[in-house]
PDBQT receptor file of N, H, CA, C and O in Angstrom, charges set to zero:
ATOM      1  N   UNK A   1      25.654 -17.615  18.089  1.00  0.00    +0.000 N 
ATOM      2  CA  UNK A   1      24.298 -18.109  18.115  1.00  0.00    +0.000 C 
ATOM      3  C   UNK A   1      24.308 -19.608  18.392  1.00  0.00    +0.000 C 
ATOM      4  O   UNK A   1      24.936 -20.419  17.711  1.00  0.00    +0.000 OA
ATOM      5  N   UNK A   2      23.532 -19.914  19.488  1.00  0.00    +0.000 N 
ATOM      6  H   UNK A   2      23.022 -19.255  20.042  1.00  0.00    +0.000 HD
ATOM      7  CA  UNK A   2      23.941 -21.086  19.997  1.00  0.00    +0.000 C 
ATOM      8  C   UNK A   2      23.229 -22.168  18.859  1.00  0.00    +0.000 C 
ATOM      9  O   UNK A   2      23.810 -23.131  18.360  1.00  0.00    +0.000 OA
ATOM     10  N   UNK A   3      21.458 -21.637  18.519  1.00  0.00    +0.000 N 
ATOM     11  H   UNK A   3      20.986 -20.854  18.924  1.00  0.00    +0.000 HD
ATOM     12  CA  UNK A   3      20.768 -22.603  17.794  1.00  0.00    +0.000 C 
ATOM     13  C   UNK A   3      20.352 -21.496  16.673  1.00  0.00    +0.000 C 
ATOM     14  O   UNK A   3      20.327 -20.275  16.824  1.00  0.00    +0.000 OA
ATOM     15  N   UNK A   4      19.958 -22.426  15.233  1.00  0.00    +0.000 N 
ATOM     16  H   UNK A   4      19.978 -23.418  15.110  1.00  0.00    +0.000 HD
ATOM     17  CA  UNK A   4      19.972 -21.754  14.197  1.00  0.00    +0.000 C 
ATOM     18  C   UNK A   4      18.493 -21.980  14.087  1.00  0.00    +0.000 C 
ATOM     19  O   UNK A   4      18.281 -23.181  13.918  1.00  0.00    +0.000 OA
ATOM     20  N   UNK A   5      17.114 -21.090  14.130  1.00  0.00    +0.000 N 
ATOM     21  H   UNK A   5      17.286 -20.115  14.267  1.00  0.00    +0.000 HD
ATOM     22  CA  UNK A   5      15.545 -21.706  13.955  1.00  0.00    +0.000 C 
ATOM     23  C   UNK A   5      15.574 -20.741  12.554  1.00  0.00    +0.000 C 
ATOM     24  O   UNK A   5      16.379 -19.845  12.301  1.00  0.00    +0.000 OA
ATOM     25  N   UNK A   6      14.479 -21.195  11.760  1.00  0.00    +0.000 N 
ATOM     26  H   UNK A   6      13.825 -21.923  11.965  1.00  0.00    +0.000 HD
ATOM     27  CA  UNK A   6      13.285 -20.349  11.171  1.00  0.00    +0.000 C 
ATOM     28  C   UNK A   6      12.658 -19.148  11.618  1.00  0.00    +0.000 C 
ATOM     29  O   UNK A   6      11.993 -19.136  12.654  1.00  0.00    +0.000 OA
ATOM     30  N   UNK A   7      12.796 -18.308  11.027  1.00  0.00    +0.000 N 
ATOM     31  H   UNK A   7      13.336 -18.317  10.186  1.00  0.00    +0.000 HD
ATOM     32  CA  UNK A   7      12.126 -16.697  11.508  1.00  0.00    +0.000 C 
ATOM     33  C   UNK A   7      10.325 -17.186  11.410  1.00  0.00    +0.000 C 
ATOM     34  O   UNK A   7       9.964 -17.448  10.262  1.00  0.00    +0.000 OA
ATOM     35  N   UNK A   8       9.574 -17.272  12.170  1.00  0.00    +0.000 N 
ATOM     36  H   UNK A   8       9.867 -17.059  13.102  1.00  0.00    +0.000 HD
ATOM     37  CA  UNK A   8       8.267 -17.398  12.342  1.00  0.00    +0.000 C 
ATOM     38  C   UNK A   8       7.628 -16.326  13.069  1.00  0.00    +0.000 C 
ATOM     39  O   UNK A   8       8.069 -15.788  14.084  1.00  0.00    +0.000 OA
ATOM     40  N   UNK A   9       6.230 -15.981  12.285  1.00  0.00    +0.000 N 
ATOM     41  H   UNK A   9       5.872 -16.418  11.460  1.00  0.00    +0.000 HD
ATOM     42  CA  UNK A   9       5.375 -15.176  12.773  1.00  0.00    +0.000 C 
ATOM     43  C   UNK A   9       3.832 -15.354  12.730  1.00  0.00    +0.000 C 
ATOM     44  O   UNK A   9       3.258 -15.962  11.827  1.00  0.00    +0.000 OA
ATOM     45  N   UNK A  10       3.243 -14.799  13.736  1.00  0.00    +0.000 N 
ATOM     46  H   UNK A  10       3.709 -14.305  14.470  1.00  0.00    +0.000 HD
ATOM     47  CA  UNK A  10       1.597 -14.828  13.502  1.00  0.00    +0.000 C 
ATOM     48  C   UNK A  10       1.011 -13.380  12.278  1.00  0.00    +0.000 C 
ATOM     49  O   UNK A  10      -0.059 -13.122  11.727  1.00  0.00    +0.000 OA
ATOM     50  N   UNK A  11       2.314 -12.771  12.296  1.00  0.00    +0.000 N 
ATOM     51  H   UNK A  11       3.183 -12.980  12.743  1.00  0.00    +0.000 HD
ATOM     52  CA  UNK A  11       1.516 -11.302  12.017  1.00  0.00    +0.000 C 
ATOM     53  C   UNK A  11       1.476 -11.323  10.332  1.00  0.00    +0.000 C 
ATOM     54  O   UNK A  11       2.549 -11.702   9.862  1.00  0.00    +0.000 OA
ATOM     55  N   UNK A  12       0.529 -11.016   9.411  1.00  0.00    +0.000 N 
ATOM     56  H   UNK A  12      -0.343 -10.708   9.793  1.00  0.00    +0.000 HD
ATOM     57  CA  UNK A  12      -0.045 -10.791   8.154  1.00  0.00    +0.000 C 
ATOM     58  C   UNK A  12       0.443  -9.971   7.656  1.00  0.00    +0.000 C 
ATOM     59  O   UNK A  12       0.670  -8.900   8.219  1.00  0.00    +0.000 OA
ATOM     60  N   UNK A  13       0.758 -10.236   6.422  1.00  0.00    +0.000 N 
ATOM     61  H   UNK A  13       0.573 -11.106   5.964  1.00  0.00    +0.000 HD
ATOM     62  CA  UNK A  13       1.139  -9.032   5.407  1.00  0.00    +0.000 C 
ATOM     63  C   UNK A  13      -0.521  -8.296   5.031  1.00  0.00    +0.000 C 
ATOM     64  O   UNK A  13      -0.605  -7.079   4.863  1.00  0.00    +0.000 OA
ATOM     65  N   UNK A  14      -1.182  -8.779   4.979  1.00  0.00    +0.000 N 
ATOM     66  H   UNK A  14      -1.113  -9.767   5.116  1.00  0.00    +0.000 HD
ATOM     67  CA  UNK A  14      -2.275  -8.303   4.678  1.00  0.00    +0.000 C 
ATOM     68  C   UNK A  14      -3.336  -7.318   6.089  1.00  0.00    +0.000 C 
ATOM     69  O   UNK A  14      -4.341  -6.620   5.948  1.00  0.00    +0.000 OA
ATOM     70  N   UNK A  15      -2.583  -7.665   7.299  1.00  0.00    +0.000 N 
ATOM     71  H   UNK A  15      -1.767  -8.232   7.413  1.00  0.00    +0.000 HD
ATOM     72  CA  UNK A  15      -3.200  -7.055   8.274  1.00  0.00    +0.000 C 
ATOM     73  C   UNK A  15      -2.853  -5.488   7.994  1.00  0.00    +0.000 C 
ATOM     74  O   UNK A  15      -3.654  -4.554   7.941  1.00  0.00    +0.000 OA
ATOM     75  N   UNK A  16      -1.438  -5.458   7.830  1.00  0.00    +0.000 N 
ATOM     76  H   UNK A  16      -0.787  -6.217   7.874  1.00  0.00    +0.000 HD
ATOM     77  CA  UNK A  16      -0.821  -4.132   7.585  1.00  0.00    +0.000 C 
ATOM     78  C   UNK A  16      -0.877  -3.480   6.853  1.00  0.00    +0.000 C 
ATOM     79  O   UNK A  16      -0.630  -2.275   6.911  1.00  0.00    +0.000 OA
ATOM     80  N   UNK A  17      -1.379  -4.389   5.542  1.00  0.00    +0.000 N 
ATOM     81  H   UNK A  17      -1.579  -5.368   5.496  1.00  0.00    +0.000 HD
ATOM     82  CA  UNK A  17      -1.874  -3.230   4.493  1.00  0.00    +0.000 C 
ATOM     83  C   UNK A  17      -2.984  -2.746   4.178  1.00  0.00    +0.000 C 
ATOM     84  O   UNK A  17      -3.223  -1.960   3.261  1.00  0.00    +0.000 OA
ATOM     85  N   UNK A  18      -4.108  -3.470   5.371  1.00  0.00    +0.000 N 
ATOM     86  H   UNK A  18      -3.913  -4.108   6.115  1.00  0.00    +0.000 HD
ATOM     87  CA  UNK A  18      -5.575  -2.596   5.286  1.00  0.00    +0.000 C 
ATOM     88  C   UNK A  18      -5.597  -1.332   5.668  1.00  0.00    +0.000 C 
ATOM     89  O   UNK A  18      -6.639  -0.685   5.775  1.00  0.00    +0.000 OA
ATOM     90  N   UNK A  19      -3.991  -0.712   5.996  1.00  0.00    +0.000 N 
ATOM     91  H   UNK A  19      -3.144  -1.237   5.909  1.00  0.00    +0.000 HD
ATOM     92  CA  UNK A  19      -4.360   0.575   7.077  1.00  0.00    +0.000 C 
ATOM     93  C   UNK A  19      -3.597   1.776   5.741  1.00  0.00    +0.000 C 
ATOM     94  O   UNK A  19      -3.413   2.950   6.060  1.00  0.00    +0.000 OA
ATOM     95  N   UNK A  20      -3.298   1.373   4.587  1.00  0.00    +0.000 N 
ATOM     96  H   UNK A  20      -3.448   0.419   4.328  1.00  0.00    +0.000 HD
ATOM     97  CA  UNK A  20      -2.671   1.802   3.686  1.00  0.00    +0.000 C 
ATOM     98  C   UNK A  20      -3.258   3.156   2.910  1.00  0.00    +0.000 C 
ATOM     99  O   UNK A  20      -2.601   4.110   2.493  1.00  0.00    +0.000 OA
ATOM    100  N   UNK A  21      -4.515   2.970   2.854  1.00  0.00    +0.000 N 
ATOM    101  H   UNK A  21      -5.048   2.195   3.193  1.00  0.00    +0.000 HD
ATOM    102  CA  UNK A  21      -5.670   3.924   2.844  1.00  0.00    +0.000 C 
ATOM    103  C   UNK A  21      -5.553   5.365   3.708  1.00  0.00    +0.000 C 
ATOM    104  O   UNK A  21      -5.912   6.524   3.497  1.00  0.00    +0.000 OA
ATOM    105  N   UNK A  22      -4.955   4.761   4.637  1.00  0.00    +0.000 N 
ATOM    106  H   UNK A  22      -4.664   3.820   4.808  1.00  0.00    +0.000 HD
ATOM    107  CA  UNK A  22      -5.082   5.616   5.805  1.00  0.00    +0.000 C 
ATOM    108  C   UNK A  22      -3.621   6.549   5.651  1.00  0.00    +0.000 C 
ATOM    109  O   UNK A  22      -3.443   7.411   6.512  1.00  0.00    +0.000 OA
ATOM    110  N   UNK A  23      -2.748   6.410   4.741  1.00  0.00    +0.000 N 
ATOM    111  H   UNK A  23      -2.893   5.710   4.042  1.00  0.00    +0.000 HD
ATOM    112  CA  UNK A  23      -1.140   7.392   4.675  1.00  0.00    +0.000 C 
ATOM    113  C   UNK A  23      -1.821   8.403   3.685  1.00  0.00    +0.000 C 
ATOM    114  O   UNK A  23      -2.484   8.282   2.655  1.00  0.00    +0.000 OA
ATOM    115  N   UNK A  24      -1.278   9.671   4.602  1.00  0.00    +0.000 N 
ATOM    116  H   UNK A  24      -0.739   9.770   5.439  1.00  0.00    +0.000 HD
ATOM    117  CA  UNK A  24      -1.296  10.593   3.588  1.00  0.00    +0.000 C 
ATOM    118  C   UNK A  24      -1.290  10.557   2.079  1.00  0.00    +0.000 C 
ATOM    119  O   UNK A  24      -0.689   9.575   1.644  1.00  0.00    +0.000 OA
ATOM    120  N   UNK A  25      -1.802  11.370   1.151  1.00  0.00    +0.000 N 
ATOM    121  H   UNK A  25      -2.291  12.168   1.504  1.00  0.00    +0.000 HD
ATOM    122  CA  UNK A  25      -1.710  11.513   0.155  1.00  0.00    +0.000 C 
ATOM    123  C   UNK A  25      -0.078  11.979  -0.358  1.00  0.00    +0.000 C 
ATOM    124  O   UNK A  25       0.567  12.321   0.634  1.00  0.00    +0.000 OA
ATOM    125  N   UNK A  26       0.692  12.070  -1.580  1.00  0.00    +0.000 N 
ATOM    126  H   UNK A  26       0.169  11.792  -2.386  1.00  0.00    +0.000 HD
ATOM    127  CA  UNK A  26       1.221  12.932  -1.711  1.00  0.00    +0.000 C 
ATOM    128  C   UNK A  26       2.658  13.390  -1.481  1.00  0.00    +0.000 C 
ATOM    129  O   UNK A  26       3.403  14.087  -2.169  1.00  0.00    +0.000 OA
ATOM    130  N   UNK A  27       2.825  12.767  -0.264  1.00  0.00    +0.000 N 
ATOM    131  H   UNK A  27       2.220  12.201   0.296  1.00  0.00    +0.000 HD
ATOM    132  CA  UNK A  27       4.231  12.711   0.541  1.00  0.00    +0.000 C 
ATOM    133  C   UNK A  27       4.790  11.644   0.998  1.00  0.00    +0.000 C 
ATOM    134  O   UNK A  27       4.194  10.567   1.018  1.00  0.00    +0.000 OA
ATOM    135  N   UNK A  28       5.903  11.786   1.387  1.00  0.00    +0.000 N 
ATOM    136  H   UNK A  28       6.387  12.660   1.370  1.00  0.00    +0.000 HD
ATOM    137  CA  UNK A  28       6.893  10.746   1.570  1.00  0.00    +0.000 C 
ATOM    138  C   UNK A  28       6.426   9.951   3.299  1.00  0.00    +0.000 C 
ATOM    139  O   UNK A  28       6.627  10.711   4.246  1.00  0.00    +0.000 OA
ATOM    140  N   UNK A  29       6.141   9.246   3.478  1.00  0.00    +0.000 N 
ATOM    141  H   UNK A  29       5.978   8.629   2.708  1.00  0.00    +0.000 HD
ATOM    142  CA  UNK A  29       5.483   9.161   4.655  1.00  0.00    +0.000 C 
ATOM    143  C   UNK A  29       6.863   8.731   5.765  1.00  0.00    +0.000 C 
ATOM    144  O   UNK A  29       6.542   8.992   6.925  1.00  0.00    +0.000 OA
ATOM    145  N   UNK A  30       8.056   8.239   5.673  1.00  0.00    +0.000 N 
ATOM    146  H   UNK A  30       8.317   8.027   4.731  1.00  0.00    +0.000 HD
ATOM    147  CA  UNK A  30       8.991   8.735   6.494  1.00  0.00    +0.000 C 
ATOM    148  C   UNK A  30       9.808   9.696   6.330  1.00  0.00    +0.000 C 
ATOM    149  O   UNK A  30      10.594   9.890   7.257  1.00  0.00    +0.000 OA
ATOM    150  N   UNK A  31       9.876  10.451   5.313  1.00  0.00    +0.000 N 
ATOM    151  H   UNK A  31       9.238  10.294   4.560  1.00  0.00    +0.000 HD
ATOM    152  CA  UNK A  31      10.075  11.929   5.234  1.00  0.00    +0.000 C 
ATOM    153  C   UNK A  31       9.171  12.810   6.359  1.00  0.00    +0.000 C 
ATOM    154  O   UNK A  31       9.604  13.521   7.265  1.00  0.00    +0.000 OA
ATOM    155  N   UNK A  32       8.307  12.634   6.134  1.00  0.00    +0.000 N 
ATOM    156  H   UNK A  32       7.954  12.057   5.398  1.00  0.00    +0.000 HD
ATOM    157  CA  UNK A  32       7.196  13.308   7.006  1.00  0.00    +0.000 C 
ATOM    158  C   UNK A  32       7.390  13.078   8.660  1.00  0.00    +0.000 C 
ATOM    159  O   UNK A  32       7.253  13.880   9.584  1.00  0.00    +0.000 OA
ATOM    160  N   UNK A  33       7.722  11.822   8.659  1.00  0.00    +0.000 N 
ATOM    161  H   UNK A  33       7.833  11.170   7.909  1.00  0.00    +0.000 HD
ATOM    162  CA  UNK A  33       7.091  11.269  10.379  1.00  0.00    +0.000 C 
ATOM    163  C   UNK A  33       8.489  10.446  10.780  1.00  0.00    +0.000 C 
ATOM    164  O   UNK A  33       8.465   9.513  11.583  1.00  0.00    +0.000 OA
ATOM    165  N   UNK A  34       9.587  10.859  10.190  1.00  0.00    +0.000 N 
ATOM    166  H   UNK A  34       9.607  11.617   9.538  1.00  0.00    +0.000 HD
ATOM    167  CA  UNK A  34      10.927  10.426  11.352  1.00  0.00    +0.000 C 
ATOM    168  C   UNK A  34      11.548  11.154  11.499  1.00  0.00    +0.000 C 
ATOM    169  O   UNK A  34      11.405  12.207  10.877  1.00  0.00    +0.000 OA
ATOM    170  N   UNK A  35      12.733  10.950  12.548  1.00  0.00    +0.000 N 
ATOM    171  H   UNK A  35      12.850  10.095  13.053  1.00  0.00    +0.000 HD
ATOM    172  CA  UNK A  35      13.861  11.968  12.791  1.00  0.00    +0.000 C 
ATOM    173  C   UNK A  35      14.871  11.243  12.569  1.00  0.00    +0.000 C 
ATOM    174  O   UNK A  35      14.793  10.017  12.637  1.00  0.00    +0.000 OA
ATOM    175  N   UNK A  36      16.105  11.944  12.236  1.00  0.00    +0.000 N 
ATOM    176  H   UNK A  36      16.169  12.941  12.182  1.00  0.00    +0.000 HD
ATOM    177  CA  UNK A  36      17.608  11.358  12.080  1.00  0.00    +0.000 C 
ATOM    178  C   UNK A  36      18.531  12.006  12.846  1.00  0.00    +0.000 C 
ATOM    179  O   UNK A  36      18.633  13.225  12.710  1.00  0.00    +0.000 OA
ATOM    180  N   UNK A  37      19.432  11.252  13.862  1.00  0.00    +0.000 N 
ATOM    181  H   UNK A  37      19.349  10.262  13.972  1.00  0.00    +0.000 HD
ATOM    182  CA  UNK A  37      19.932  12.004  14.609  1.00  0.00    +0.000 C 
ATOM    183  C   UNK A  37      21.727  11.150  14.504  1.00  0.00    +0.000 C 
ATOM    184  O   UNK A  37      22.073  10.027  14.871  1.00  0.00    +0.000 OA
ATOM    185  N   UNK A  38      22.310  11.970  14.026  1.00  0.00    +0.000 N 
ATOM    186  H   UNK A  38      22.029  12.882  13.728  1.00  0.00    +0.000 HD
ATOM    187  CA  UNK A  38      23.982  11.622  13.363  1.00  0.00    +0.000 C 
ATOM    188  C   UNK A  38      24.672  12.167  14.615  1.00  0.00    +0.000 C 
ATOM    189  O   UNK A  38      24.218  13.212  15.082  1.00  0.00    +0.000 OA
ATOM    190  N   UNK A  39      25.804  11.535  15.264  1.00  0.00    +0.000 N 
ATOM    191  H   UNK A  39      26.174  10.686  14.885  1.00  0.00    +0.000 HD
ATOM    192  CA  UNK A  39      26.788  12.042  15.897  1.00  0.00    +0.000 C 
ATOM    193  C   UNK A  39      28.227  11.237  15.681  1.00  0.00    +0.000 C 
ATOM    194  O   UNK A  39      28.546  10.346  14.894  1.00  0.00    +0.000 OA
ATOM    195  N   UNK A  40      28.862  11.850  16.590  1.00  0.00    +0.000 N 
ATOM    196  H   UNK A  40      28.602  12.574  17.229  1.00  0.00    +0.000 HD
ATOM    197  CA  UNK A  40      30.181  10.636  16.826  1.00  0.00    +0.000 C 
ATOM    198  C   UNK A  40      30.246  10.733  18.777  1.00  0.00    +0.000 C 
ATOM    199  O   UNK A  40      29.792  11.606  19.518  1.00  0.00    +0.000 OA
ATOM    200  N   UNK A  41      30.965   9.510  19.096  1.00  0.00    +0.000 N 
ATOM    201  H   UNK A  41      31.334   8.801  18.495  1.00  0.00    +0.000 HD
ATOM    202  CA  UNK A  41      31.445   8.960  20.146  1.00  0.00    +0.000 C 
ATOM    203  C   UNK A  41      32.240   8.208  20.140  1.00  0.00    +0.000 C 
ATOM    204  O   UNK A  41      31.995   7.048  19.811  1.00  0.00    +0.000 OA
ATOM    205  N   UNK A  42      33.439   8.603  20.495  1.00  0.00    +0.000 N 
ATOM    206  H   UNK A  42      33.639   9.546  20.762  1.00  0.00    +0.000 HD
ATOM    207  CA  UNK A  42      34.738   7.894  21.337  1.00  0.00    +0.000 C 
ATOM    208  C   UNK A  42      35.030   7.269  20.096  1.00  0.00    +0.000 C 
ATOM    209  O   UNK A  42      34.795   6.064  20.006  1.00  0.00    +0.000 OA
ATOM    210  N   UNK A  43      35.643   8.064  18.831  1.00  0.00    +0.000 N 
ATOM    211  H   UNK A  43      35.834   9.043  18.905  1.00  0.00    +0.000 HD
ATOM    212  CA  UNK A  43      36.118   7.578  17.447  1.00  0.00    +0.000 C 
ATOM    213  C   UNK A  43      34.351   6.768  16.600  1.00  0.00    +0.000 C 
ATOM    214  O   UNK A  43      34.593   6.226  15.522  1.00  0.00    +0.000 OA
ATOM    215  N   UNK A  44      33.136   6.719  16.945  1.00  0.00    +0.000 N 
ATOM    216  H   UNK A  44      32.939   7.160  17.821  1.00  0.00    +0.000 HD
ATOM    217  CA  UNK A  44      32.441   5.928  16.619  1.00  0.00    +0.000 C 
ATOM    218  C   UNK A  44      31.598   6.781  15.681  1.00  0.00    +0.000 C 
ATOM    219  O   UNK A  44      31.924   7.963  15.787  1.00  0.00    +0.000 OA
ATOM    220  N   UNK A  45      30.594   6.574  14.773  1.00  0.00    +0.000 N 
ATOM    221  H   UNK A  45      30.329   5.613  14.686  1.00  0.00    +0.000 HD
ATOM    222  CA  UNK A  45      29.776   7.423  14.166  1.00  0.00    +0.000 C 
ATOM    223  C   UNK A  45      28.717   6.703  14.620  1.00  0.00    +0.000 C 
ATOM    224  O   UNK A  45      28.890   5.515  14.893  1.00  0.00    +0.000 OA
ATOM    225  N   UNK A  46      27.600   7.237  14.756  1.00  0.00    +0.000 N 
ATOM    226  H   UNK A  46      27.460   8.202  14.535  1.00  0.00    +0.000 HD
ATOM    227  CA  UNK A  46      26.279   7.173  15.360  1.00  0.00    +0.000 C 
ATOM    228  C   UNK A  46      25.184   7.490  14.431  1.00  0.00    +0.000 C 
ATOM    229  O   UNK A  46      25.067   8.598  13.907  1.00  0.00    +0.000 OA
ATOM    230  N   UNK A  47      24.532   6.687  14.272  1.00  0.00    +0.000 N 
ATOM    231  H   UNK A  47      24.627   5.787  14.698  1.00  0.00    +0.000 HD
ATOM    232  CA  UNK A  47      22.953   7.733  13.007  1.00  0.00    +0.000 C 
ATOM    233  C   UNK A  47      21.913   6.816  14.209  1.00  0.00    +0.000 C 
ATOM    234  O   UNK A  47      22.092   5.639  14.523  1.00  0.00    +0.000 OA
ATOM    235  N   UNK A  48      21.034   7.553  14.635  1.00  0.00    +0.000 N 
ATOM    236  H   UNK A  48      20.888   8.509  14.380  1.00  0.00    +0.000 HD
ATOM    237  CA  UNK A  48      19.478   7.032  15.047  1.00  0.00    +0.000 C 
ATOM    238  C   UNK A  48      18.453   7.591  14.309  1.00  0.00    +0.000 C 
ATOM    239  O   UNK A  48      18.172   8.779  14.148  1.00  0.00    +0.000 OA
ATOM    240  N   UNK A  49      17.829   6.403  13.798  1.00  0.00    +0.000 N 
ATOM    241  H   UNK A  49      18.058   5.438  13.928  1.00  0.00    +0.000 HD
ATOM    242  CA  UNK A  49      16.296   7.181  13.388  1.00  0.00    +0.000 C 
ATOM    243  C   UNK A  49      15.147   6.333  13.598  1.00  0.00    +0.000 C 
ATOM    244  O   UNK A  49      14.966   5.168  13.242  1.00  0.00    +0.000 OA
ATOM    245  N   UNK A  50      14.446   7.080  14.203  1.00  0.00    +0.000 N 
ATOM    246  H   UNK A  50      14.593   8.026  14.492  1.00  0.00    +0.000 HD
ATOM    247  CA  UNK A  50      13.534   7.207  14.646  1.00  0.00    +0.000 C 
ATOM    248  C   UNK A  50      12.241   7.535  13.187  1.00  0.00    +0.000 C 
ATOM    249  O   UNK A  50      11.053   7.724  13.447  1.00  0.00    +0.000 OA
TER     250      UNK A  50
């Protein structure tokens, strides 16, 4: 890393949690709405999720 900055953002903690209302009741909400996809390659282990 050539230069070392401050992580800066415009985006709100509070923007994101007006929509909080809006998650299902009840359930795990990335239980529900991701996938996990495990392999290996060329000696490597792999997990994607989505």
């Amino acid at each position: 890393m050539p230069n070392k900055r401050e992580a800066t953002s415009d985006a709100q903690l509070s923007d994101d949690m007006s929509h909080v209302g809006e998650l299902p009741q009840g359930m795990d909400f990335l239980e529900t709405n991701a996938h996990l996809v495990m392999g290996e390659s060329q000696g490597y282990d792999i997990c994607l999720l989505r």
